[in-house]
DOPA-607526 format. One record per residue: residue number from 1; residue in one letter; x, y, z of N, C-alpha, C, CB in turn. Coordinates in pm, whole numbers, plus 50000, padded with zeros to 5 digits. Glycine has a CB too. Layout:
// DOPA-607526
REC  ropa  loba     nu     nv     nw    cau    cav    caw     cu     cv     cw    cbu    cbv    cbw
REC   NUM     A      X      Y      Z      X      Y      Z      X      Y      Z      X      Y      Z
...
// end
This chain:
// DOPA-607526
REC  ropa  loba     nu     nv     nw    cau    cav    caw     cu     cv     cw    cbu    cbv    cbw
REC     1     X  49250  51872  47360  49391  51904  47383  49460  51785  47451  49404  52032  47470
REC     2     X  49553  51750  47404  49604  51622  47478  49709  51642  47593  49669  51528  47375
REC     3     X  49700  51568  47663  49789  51597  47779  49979  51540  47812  49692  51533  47887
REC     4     X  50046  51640  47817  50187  51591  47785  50202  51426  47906  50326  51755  47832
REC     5     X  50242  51349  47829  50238  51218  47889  50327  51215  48100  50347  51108  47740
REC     6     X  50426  51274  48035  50500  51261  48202  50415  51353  48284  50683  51321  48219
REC     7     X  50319  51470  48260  50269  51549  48321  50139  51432  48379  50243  51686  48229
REC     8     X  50083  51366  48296  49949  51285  48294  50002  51188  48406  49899  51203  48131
REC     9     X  50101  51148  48399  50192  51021  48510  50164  51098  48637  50403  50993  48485
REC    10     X  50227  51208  48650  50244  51296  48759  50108  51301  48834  50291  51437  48710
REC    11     X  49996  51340  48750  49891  51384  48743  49797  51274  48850  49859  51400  48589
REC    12     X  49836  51100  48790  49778  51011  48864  49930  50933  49005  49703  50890  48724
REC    13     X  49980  51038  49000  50098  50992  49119  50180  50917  49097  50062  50933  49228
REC    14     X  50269  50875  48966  50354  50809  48933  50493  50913  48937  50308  50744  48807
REC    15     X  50583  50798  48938  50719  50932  48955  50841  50792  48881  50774  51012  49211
REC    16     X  50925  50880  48869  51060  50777  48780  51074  50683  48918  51261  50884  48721
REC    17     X  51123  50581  48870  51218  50489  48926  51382  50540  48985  51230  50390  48810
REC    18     X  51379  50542  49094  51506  50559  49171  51626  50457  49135  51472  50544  49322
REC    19     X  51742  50494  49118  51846  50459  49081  51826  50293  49083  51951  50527  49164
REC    20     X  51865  50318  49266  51820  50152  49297  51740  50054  49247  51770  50139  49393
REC    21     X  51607  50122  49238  51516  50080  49200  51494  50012  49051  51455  50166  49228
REC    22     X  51583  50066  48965  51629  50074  48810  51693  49923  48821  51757  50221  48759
REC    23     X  51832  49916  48860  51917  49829  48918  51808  49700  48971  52007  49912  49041
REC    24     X  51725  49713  49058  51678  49581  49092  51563  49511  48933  51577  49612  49267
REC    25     X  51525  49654  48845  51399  49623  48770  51489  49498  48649  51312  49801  48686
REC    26     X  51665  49561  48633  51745  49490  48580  51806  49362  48605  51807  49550  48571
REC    27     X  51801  49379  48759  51801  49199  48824  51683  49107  48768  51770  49193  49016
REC    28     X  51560  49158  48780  51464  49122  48782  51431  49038  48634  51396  49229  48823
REC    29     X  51440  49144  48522  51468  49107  48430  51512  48995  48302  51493  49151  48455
REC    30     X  51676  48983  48400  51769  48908  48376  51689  48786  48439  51910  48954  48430
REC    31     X  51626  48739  48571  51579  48644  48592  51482  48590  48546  51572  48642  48667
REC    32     X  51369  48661  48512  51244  48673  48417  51312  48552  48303  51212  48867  48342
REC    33     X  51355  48640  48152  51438  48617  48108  51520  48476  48066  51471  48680  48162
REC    34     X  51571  48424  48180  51672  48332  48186  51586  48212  48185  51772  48348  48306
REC    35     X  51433  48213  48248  51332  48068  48237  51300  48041  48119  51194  48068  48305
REC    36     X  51262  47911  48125  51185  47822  47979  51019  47931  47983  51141  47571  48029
REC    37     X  51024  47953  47859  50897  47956  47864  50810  48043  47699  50878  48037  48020
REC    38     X  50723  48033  47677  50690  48143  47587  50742  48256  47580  50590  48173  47596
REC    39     X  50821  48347  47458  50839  48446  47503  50736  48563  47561  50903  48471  47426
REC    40     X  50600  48530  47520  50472  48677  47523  50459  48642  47679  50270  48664  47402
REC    41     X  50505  48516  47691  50453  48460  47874  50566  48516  47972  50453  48248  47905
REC    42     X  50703  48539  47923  50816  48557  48005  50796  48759  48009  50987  48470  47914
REC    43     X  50720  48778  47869  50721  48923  47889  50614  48983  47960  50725  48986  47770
REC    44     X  50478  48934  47959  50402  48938  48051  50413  48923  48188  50343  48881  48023
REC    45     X  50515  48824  48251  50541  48818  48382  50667  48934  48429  50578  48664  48408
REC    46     X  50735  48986  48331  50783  49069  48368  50765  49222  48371  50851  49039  48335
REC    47     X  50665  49239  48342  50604  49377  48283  50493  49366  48463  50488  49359  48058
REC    48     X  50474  49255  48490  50376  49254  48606  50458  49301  48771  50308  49078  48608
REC    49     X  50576  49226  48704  50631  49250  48846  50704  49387  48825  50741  49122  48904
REC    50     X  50755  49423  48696  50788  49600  48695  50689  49651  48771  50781  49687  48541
REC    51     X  50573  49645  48742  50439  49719  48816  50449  49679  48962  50277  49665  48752
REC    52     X  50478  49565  49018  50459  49580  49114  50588  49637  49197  50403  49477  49142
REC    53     X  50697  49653  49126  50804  49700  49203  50755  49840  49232  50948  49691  49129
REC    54     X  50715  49883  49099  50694  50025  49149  50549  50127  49177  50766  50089  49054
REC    55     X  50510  50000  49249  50392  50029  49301  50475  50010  49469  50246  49917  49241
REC    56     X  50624  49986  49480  50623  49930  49612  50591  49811  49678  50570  49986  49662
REC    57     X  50532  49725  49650  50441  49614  49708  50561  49550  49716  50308  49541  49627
REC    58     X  50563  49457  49877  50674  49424  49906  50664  49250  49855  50704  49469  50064
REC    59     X  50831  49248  49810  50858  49081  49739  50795  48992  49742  50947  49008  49775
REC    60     X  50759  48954  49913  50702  48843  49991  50518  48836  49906  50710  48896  50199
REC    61     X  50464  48950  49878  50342  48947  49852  50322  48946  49670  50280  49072  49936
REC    62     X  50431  48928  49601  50386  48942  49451  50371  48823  49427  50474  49009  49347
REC    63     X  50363  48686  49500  50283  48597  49419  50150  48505  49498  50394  48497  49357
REC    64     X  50144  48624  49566  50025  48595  49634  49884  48603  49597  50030  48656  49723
REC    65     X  49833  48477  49567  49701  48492  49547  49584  48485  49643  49681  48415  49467
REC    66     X  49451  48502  49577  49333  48467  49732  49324  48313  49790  49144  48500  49686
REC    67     X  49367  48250  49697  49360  48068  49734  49489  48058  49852  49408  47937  49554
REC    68     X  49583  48149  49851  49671  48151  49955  49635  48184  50044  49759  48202  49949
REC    69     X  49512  48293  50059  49546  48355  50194  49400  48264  50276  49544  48571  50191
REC    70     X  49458  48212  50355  49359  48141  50453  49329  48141  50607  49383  48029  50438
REC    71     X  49341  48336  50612  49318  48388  50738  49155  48395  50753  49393  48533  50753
REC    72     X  49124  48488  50791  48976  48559  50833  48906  48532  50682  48985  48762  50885
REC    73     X  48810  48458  50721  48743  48376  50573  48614  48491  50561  48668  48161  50602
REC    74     X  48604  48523  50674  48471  48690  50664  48519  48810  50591  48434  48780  50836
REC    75     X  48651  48812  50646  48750  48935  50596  48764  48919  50443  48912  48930  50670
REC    76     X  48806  48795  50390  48842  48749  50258  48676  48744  50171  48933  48580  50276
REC    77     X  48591  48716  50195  48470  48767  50143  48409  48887  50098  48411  48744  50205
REC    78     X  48451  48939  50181  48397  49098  50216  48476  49195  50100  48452  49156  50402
REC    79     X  48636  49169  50142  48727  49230  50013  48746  49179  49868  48859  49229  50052
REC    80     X  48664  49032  49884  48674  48971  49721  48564  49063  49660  48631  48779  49695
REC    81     X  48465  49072  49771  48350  49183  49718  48343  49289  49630  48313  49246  49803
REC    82     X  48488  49380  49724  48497  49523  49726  48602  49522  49584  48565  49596  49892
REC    83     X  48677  49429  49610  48774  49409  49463  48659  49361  49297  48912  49231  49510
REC    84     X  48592  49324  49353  48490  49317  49228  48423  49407  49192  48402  49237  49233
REC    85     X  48389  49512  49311  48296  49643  49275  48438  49770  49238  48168  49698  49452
REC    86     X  48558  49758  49211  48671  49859  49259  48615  49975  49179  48845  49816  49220
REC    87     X  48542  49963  49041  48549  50087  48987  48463  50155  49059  48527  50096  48853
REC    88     X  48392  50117  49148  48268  50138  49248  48323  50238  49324  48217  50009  49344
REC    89     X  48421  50143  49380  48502  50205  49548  48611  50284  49505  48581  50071  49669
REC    90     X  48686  50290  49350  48714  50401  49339  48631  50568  49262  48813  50356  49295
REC    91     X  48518  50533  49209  48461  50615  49207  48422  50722  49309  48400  50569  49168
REC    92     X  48417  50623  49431  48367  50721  49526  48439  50725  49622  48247  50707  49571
REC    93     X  48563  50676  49605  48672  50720  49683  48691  50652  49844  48651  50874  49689
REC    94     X  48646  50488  49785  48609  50440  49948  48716  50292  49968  48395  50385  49967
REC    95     X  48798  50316  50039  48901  50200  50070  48896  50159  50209  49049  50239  50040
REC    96     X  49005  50101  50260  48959  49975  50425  49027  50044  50521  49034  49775  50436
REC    97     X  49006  50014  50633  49094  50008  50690  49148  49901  50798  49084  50100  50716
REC    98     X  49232  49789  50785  49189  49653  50831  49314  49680  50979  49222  49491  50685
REC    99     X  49243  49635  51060  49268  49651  51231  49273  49473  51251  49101  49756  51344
REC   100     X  49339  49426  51312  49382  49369  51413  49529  49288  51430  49284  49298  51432
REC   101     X  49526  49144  51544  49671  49139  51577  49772  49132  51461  49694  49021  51660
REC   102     X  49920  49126  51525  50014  49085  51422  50002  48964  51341  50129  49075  51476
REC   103     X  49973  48981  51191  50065  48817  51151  49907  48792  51071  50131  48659  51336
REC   104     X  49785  48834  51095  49690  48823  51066  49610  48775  50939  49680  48899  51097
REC   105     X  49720  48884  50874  49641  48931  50715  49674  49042  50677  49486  48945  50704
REC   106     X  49638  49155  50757  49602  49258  50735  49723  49295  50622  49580  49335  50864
REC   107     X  49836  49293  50643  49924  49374  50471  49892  49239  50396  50162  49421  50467
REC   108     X  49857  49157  50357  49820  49041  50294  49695  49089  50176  49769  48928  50417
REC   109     X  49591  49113  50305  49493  49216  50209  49512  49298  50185  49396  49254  50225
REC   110     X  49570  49369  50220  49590  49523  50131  49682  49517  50010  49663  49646  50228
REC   111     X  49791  49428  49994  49858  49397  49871  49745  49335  49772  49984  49294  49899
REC   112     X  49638  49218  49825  49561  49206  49742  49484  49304  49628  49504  49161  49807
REC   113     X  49468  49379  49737  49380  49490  49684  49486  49549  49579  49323  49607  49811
REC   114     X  49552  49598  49637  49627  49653  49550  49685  49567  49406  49728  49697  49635
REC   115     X  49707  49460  49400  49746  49372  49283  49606  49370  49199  49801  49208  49336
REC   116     X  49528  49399  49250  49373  49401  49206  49376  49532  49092  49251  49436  49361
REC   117     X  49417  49630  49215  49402  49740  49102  49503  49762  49016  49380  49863  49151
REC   118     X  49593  49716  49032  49698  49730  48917  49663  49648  48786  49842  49678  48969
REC   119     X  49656  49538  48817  49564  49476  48678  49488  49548  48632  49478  49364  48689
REC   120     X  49367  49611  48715  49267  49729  48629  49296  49839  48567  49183  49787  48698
REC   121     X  49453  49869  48590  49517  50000  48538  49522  50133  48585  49476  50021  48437
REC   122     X  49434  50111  48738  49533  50182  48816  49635  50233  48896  49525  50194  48830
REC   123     X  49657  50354  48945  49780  50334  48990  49768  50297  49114  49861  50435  48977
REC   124     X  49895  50230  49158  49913  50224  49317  50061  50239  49405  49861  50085  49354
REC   125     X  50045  50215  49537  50169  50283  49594  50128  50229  49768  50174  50491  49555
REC   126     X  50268  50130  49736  50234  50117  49931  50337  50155  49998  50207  49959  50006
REC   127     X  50293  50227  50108  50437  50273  50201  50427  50211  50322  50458  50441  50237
REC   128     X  50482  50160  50429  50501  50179  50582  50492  50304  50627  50624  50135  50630
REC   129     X  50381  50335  50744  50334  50510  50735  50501  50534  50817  50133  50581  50863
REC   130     X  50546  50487  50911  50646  50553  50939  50791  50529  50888  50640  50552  51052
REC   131     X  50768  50519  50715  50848  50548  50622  50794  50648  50559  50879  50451  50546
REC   132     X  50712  50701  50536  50625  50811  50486  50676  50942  50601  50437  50760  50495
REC   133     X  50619  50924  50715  50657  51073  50829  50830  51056  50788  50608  51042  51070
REC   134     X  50906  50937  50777  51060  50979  50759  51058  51066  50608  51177  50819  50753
REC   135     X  50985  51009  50534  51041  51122  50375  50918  51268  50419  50975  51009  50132
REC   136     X  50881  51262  50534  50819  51408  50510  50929  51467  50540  50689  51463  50594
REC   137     X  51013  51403  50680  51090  51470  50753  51230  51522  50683  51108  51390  50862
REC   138     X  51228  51442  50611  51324  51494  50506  51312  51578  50427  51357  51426  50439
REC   139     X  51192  51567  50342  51158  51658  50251  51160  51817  50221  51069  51631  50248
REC   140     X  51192  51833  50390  51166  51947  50465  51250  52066  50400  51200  51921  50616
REC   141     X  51436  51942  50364  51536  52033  50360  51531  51979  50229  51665  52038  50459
REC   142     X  51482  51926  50119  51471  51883  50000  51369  51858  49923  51518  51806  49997
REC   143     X  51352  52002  49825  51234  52013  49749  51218  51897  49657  51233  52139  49675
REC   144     X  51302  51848  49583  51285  51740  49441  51222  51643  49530  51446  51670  49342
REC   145     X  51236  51611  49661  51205  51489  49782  51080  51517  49782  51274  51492  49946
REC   146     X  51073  51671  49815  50905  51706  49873  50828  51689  49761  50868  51872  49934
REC   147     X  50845  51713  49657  50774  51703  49478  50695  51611  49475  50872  51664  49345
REC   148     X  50826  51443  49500  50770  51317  49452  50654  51330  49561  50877  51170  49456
REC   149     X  50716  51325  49700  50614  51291  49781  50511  51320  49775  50624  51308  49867
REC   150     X  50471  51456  49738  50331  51508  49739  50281  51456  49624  50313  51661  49744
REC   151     X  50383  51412  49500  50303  51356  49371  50208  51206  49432  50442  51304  49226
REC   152     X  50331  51129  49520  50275  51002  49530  50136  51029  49623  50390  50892  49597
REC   153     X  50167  51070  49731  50047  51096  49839  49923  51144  49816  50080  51178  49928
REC   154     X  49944  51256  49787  49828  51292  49721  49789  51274  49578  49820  51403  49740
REC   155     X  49805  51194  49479  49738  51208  49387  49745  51055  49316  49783  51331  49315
REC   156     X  49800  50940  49386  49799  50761  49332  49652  50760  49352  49899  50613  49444
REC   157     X  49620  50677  49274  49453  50659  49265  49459  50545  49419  49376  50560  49066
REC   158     X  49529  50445  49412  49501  50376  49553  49664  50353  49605  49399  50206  49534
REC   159     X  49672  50444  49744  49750  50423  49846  49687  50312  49963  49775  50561  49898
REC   160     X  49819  50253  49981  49838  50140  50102  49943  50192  50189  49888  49983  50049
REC   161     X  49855  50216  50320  49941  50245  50430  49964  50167  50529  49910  50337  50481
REC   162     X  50063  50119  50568  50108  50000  50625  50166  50016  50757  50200  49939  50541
REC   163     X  50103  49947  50880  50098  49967  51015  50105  50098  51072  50188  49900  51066
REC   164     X  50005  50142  51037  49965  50289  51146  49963  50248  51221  49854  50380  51156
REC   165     X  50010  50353  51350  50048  50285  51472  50170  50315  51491  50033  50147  51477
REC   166     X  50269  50170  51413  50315  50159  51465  50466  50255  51476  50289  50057  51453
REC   167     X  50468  50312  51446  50561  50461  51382  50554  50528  51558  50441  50602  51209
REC   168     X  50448  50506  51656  50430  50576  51776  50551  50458  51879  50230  50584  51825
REC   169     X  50594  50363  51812  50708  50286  51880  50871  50373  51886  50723  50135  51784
REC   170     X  50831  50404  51767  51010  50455  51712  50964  50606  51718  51086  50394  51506
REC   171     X  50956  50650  51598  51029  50809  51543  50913  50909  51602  51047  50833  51330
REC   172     X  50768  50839  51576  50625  50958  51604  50644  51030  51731  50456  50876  51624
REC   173     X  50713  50938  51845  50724  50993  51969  50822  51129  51981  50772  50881  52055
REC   174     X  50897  51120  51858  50983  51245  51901  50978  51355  51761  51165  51187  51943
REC   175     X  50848  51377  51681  50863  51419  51559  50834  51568  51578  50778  51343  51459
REC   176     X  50879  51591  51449  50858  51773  51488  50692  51792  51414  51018  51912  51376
REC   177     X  50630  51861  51527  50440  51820  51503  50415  51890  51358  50301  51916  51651
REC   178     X  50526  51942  51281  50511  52000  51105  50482  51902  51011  50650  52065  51036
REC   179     X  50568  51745  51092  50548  51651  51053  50412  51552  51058  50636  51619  51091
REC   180     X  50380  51590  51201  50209  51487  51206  50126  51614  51145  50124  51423  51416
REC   181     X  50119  51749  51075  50046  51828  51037  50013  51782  50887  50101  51955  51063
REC   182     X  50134  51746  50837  50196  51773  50675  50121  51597  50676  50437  51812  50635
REC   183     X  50131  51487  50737  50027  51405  50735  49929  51368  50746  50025  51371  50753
REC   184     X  49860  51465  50807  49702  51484  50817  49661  51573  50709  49652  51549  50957
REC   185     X  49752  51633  50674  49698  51708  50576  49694  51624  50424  49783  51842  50574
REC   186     X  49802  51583  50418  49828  51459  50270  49652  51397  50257  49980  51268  50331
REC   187     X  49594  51328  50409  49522  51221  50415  49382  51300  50381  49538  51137  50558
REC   188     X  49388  51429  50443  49292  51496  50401  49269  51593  50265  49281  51552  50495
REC   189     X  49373  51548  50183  49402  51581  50039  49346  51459  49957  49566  51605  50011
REC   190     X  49360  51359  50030  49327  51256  49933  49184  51268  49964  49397  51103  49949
REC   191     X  49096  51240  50043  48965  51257  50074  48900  51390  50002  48956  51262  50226
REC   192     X  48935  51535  49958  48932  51603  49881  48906  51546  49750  49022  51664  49897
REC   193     X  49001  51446  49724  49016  51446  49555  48969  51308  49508  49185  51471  49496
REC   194     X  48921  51230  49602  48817  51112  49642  48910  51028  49572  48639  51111  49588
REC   195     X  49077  51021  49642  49087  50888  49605  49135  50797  49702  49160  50878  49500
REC   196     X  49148  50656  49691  49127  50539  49769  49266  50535  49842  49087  50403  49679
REC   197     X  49231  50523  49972  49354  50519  50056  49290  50384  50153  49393  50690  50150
REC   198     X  49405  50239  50205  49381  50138  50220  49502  50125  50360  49383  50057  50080
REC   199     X  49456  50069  50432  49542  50118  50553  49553  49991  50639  49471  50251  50643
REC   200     X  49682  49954  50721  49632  49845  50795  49717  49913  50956  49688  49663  50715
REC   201     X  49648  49834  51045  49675  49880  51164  49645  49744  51300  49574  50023  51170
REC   202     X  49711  49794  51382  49736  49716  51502  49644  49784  51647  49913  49720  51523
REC   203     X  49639  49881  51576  49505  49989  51677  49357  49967  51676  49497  50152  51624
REC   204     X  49280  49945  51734  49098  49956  51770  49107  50061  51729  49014  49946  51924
REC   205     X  48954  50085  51733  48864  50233  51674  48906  50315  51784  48666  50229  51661
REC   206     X  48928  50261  51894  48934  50421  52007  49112  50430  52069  48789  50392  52204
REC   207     X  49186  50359  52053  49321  50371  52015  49336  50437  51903  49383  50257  52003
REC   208     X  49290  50416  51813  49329  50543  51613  49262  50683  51701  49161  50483  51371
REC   209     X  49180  50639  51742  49130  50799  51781  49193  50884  51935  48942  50785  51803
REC   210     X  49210  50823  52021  49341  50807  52111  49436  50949  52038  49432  50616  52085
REC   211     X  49524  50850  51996  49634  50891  51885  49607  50969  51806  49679  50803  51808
REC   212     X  49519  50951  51704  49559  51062  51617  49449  51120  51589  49631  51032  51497
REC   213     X  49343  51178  51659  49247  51270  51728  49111  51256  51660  49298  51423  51724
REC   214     X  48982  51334  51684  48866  51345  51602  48905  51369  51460  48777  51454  51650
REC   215     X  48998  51504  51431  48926  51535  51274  49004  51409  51217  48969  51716  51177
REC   216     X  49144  51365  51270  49202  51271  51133  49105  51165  51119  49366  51192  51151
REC   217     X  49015  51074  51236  48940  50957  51223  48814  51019  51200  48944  50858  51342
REC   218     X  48799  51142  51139  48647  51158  51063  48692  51134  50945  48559  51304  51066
REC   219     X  48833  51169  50895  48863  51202  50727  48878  51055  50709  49020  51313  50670
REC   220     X  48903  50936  50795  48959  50845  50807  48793  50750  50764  49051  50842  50957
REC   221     X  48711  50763  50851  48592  50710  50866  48476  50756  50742  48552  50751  51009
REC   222     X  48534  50906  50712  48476  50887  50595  48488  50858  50438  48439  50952  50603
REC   223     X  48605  50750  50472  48643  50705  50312  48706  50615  50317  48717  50788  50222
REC   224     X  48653  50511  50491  48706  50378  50440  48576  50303  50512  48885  50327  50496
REC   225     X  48607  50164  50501  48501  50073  50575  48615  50018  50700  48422  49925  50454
REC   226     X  48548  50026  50843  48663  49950  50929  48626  49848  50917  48692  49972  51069
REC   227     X  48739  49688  50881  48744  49536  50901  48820  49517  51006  48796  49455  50789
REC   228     X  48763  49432  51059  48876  49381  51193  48872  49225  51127  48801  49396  51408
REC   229     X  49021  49193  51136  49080  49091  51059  49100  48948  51170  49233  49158  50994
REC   230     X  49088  48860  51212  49107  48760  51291  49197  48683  51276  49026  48702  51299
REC   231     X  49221  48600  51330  49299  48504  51314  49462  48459  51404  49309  48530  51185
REC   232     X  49519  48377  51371  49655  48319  51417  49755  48382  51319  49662  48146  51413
REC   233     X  49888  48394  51386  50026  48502  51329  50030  48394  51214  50212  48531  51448
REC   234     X  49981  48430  51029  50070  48314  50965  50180  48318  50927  50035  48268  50872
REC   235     X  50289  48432  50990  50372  48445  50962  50483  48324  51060  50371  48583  50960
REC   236     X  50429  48303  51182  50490  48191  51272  50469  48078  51198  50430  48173  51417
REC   237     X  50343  48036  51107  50291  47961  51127  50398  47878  50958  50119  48000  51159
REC   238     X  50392  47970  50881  50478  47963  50741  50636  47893  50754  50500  48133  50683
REC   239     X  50715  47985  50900  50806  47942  50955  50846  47815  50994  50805  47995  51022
REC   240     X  50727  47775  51113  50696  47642  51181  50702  47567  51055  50547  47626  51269
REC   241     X  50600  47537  50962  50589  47447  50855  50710  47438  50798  50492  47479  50761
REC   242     X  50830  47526  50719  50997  47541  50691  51059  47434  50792  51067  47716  50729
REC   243     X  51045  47422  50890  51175  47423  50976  51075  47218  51028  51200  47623  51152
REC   244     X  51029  47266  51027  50948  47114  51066  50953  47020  50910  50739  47151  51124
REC   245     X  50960  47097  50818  50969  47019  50649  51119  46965  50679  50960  47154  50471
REC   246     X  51193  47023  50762  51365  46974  50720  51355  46823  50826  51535  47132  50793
REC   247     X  51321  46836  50907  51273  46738  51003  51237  46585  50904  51122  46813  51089
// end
């Protein structure tokens, strides 16, 4: 029996493109487009970055490769690994969770990963977690809101969650606890349905657990590997090199 196609989308956590979102795929396009080049080569590069728009993955990281990233050379080993075994680690439903300072790596690798699996043809989806607790909080008074969300959350073959944590600066401190429920529960939906959730954070093992208690860092521990990421901010460091080139 074959499966109705938008249901099958749904099925692996895909959802339409938002207005906006439409609008930028058409900027995008037009620029694609407008270069010298082969046409199968101009359509290929644009069909890549459609995917990555709507996978989310933010601008700064779609032409990022591993020869770029020249943080934690242990860290970058370890995940060239895990990106080579993916049908592995998504079989069994096992993604990272990369801990340490700002500027590091840590969303660096996790876009990796994720550009990884999109080439392989699955799906993906990265949020900032406390852009995620804001569309729960919304969702609350808006079902079509609550739909996507639960399509994306629970059911993208690999989610990227981006600075846990740090959401306890701004909004976590004052949320209504339906909201830290309805997120523990998402995380423990995905661990149910064994699929890969990839996370980066500014918290140690006993700060995540601190915060957001035993059962979430069992569901947490049991379906990722913790990396602690090293290194100098290269985000200062990208800057410095700009501003010293005009020099």
């Amino acid at each position: 029996m074959e499966i109705n196609s938008q249901i099958e989308k749904e099925l692996r956590g895909q959802i339409e493109l938002s207005s906006v979102e439409l609008e930028e795929l058409k900027i995008i396009k037009r620029e694609v487009f407008r270069k010298k080049g082969k046409p199968e080569d101009l359509q290929a590069e644009f069909e890549q970055k459609a995917k990555f728009l709507g996978a989310g993955i933010p601008k700064t990281y779609w032409n990022l490769t591993w020869d770029d990233f020249v943080g934690d050379k242990e860290a970058k080993k370890l995940i060239q690994k895990y990106c080579g075994s993916l049908e592995a680690a998504f079989e069994h439903g096992q993604g990272v969770i990369f801990s340490g300072d700002h500027g590091t790596g840590k969303t660096a690798l996790s876009t990796l990963i994720g550009k990884e699996a999109i080439a392989k043809g699955y799906t993906v989806r990265y949020f900032p977690v406390a852009k995620v607790l804001g569309k729960i909080l919304e969702s609350f008074n808006d079902a079509d809101l609550k739909r996507n969300l639960d399509t994306v959350m629970e059911r993208v073959e690999f989610l990227i969650l981006d600075d846990l944590g740090k959401e306890y600066l701004g909004v976590r401190q004052q949320l209504n606890p339906m909201v830290q429920l309805t997120f523990d529960a998402m995380l423990r939906e995905r661990y149910n349905r064994v699929l890969v959730t990839i996370i980066s954070t500014n918290f140690d093992k006993s700060s995540i657990q601190n915060q957001y208690g035993d059962s979430m860092l069992s569901v947490l521990y049991g379906s990722t590997k913790y990396v602690e990421v090293k290194g100098h901010d290269f985000r200062l460091v990208r800057g410095k090199e700009f501003w010293e080139g005009l020099k």
